[in-house]
Residue frames as qw, qx, qy, qz and C-alpha x, y, z in Angstrom:
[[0.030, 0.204, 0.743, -0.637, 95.10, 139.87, 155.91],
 [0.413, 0.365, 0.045, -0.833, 92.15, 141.30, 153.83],
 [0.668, -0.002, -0.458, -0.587, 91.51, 138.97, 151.80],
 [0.241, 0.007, -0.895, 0.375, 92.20, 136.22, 154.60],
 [0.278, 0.187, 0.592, -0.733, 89.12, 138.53, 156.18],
 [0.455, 0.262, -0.208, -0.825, 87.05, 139.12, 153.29],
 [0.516, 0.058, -0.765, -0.381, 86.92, 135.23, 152.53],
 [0.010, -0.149, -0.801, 0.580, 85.60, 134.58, 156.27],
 [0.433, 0.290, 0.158, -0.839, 82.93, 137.27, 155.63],
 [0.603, 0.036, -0.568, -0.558, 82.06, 135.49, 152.07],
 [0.232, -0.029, -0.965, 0.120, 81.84, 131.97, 154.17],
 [0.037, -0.238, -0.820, 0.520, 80.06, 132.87, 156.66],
 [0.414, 0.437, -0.121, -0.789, 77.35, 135.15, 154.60],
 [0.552, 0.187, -0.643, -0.497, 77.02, 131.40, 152.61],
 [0.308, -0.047, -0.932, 0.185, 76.68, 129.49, 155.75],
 [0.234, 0.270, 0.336, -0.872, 74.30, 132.10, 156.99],
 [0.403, 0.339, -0.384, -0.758, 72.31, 131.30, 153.98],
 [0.394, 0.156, -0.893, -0.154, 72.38, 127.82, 153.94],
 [0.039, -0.133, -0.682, 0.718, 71.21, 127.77, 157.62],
 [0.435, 0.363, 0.073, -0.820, 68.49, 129.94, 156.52],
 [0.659, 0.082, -0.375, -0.647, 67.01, 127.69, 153.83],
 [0.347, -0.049, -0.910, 0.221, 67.73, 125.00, 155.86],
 [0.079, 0.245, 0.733, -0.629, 65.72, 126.06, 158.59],
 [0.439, 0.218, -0.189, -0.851, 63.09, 127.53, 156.04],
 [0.508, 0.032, -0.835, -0.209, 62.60, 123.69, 154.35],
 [0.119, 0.058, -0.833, 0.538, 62.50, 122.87, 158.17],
 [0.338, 0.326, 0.371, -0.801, 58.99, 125.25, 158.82],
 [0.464, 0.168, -0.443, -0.749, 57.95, 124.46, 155.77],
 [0.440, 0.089, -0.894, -0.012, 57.65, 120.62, 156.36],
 [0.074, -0.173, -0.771, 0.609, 55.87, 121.13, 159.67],
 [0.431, 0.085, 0.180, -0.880, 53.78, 123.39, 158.37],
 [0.476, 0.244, -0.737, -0.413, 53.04, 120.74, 155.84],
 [0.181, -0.098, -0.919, 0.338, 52.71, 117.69, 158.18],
 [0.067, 0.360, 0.655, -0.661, 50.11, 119.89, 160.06],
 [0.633, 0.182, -0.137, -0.739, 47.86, 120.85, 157.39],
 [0.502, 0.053, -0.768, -0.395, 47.67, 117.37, 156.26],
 [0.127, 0.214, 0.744, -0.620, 46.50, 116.51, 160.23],
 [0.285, 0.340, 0.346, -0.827, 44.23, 119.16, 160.15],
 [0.258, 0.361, -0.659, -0.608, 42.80, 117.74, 156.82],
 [0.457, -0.049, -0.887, 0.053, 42.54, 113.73, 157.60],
 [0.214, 0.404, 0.654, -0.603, 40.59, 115.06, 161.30],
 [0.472, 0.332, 0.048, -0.816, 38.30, 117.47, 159.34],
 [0.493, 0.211, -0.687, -0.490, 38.10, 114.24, 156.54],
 [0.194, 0.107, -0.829, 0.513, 37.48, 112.25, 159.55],
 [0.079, 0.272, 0.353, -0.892, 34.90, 114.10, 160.95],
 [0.498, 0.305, -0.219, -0.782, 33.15, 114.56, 157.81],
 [0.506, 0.067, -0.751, -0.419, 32.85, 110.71, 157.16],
 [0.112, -0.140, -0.818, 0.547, 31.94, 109.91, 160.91],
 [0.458, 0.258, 0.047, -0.849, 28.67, 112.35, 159.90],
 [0.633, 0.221, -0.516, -0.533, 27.89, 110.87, 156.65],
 [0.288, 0.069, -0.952, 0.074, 28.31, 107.27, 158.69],
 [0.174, 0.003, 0.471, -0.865, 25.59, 108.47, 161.13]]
């Protein structure tokens, strides 16, 4: 019965983990996405001047 628990604990401590860089990749990528927005407007912006 102990180790029956102990290998639950390990699982779930590796699925807990996984989750976690999953969702980490997840934030990361958005954050990503949005700088490159914020970028392309501000690049945007700047050639819409210079077109002036």
């Amino acid at each position: 019965m102990q180790d029956n628990t102990e290998d639950h604990l390990i699982e779930l401590l590796e699925d807990s983990i996984k989750w976690g860089k999953y969702n980490q990749k997840q934030m990361q990528d958005i954050a990503e996405d949005h700088l490159i927005e914020m970028l392309q407007d501000h690049l945007d912006s700047e050639q819409a001047e210079l077109d002036e």
